[in-house]
Residue frames as qw, qx, qy, qz and C-alpha x, y, z in Angstrom:
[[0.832, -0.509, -0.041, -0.215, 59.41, -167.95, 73.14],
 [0.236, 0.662, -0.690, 0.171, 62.38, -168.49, 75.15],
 [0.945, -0.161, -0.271, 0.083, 63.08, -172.01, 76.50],
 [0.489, -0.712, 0.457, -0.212, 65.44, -172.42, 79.50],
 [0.893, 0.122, -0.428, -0.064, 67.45, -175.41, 78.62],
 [0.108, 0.436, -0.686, 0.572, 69.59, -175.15, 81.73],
 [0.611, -0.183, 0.354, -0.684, 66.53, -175.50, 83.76],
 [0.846, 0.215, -0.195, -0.447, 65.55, -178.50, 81.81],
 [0.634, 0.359, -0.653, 0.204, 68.63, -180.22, 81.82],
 [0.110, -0.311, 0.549, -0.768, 68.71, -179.41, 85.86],
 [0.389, -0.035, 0.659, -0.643, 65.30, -180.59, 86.94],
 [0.818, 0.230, 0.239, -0.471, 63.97, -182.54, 84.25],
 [0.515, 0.456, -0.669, -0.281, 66.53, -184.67, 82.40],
 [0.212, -0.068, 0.964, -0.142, 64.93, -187.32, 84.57],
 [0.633, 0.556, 0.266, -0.468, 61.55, -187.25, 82.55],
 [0.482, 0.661, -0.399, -0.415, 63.69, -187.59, 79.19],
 [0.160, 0.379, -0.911, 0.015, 65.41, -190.44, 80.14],
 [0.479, 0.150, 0.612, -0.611, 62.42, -191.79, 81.04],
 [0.738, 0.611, 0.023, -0.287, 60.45, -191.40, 77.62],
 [0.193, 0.661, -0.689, -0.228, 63.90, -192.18, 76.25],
 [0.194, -0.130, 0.968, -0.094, 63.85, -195.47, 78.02],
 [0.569, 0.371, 0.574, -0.457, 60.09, -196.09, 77.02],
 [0.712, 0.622, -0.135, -0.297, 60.54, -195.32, 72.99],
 [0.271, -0.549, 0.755, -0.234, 63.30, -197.40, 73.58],
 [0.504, 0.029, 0.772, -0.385, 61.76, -200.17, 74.44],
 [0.670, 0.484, 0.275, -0.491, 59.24, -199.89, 71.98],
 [0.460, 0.719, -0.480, -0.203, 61.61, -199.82, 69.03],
 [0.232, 0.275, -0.933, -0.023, 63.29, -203.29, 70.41],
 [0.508, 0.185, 0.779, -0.316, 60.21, -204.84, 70.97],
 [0.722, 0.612, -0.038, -0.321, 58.72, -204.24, 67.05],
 [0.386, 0.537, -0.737, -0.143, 62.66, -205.66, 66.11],
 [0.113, -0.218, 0.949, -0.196, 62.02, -208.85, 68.42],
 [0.699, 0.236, 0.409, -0.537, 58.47, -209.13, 67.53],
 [0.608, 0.561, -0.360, -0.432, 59.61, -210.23, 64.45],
 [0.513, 0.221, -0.829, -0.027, 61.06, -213.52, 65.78],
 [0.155, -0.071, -0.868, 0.466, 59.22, -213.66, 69.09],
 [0.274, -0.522, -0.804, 0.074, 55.92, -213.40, 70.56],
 [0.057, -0.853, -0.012, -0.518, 54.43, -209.83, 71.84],
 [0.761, -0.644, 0.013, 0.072, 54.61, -210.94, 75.49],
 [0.866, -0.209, -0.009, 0.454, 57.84, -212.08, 75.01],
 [0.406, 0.718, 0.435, 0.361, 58.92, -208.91, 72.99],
 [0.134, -0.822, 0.062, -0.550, 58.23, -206.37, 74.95],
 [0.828, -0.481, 0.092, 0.274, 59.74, -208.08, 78.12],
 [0.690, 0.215, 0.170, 0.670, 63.33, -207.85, 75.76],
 [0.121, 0.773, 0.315, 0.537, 62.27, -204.54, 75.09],
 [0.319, -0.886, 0.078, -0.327, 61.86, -203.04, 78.38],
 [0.883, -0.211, 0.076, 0.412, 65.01, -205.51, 79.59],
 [0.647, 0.346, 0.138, 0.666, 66.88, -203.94, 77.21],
 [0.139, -0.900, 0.071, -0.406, 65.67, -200.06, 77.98],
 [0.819, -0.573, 0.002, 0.017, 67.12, -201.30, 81.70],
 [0.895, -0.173, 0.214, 0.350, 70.13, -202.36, 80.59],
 [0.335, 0.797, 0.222, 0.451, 70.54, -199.74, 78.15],
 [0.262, -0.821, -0.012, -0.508, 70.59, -196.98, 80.93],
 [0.641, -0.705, 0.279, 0.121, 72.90, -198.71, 83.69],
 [0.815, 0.215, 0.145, 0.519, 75.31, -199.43, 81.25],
 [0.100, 0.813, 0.105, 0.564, 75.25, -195.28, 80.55],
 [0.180, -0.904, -0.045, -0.385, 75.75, -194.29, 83.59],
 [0.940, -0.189, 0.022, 0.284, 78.16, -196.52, 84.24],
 [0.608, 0.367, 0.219, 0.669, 80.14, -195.48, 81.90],
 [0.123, -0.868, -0.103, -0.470, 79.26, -191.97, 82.75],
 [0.561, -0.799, 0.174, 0.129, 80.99, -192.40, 86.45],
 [0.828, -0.109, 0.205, 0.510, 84.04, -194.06, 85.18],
 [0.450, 0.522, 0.253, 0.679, 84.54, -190.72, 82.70],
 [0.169, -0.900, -0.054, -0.398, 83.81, -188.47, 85.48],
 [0.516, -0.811, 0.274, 0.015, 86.59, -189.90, 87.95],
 [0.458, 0.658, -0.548, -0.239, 88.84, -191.10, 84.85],
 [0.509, -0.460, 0.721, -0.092, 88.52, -194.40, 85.49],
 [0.190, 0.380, -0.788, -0.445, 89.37, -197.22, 83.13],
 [0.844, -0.049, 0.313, -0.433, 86.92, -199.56, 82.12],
 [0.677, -0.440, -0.467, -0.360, 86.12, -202.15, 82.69],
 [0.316, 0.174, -0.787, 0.500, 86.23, -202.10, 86.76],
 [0.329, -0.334, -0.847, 0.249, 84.25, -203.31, 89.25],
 [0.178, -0.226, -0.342, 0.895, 84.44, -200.18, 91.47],
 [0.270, -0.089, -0.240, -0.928, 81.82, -198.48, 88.90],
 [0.362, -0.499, -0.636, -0.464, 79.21, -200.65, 89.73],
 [0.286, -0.297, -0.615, 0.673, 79.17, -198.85, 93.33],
 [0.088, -0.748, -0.409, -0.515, 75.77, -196.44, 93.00],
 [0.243, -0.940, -0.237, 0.040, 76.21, -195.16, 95.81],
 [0.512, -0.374, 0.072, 0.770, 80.03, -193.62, 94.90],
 [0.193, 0.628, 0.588, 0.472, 77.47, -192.53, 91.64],
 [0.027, -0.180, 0.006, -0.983, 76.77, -188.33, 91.51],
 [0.462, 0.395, 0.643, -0.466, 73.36, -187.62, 92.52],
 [0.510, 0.469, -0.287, -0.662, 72.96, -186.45, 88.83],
 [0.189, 0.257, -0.935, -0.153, 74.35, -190.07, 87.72],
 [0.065, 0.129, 0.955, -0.258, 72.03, -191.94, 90.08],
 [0.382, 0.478, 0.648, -0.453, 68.92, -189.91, 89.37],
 [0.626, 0.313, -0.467, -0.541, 68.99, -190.66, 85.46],
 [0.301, 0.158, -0.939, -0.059, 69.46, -194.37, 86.31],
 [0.199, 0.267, 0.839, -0.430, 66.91, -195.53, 89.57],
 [0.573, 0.475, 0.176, -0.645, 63.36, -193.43, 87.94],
 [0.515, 0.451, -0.566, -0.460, 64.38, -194.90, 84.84],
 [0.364, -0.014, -0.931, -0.017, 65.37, -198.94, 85.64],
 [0.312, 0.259, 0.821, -0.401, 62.39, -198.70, 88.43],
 [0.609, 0.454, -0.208, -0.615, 60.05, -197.49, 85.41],
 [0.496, 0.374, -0.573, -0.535, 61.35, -200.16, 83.48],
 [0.049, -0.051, -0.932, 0.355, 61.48, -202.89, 86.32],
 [0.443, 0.305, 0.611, -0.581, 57.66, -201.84, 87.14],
 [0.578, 0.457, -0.330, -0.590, 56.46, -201.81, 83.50],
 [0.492, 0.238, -0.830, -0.113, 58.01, -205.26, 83.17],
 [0.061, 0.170, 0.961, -0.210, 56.69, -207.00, 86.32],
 [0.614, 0.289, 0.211, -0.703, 52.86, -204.92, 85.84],
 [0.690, 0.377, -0.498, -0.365, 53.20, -206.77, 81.48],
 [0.149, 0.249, -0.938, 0.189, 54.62, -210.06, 83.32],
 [0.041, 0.104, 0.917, -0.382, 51.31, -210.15, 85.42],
 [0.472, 0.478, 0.010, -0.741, 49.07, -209.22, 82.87],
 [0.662, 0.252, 0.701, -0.080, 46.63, -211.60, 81.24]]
């Protein structure tokens, strides 16, 4: 069976970064359950995924227009590729909805 990993990388490497950002999560929420509450936990958890993933693609622009970090300038999304910007937004809104849905859950 031949796999296409161009394709993949091309029109789905938002979906990975997705699950990425979701096992993520999980994995620092079982290391914070251990000193905190679930609720609280998984909040950290999906915080972290968030934070995780604009930090990346930060860092990703600054290496694509050689620019030294730390500078301001990177946090401009919209000077961001489209590749750049669509691993980061599907992902931090994922993790932004996941966290207010668990926030307003009983």
């Amino acid at each position: 069976m031949y796999i296409d990993w161009a394709l993949i990388q091309r029109d789905w490497d938002w979906a990975g970064h997705m699950l990425e950002a979701i096992v993520m999560a999980a994995i620092v929420a079982l290391l914070a359950r251990l000193i905190v509450k679930w609720r609280d936990a998984v909040v950290i958890g999906l915080a972290f995924a968030a934070g995780h993933f604009h930090g990346r693609e930060k860092r990703d622009y600054e290496v694509s227009v050689h620019m030294q970090p730390p500078h301001l300038e990177a946090y401009y999304f919209w000077n961001w590729s489209w590749d750049q910007a669509t691993d980061f937004w599907p992902t931090a809104f994922l993790c932004v909805g996941l966290l207010i849905w668990w926030m307003k859950k009983r």
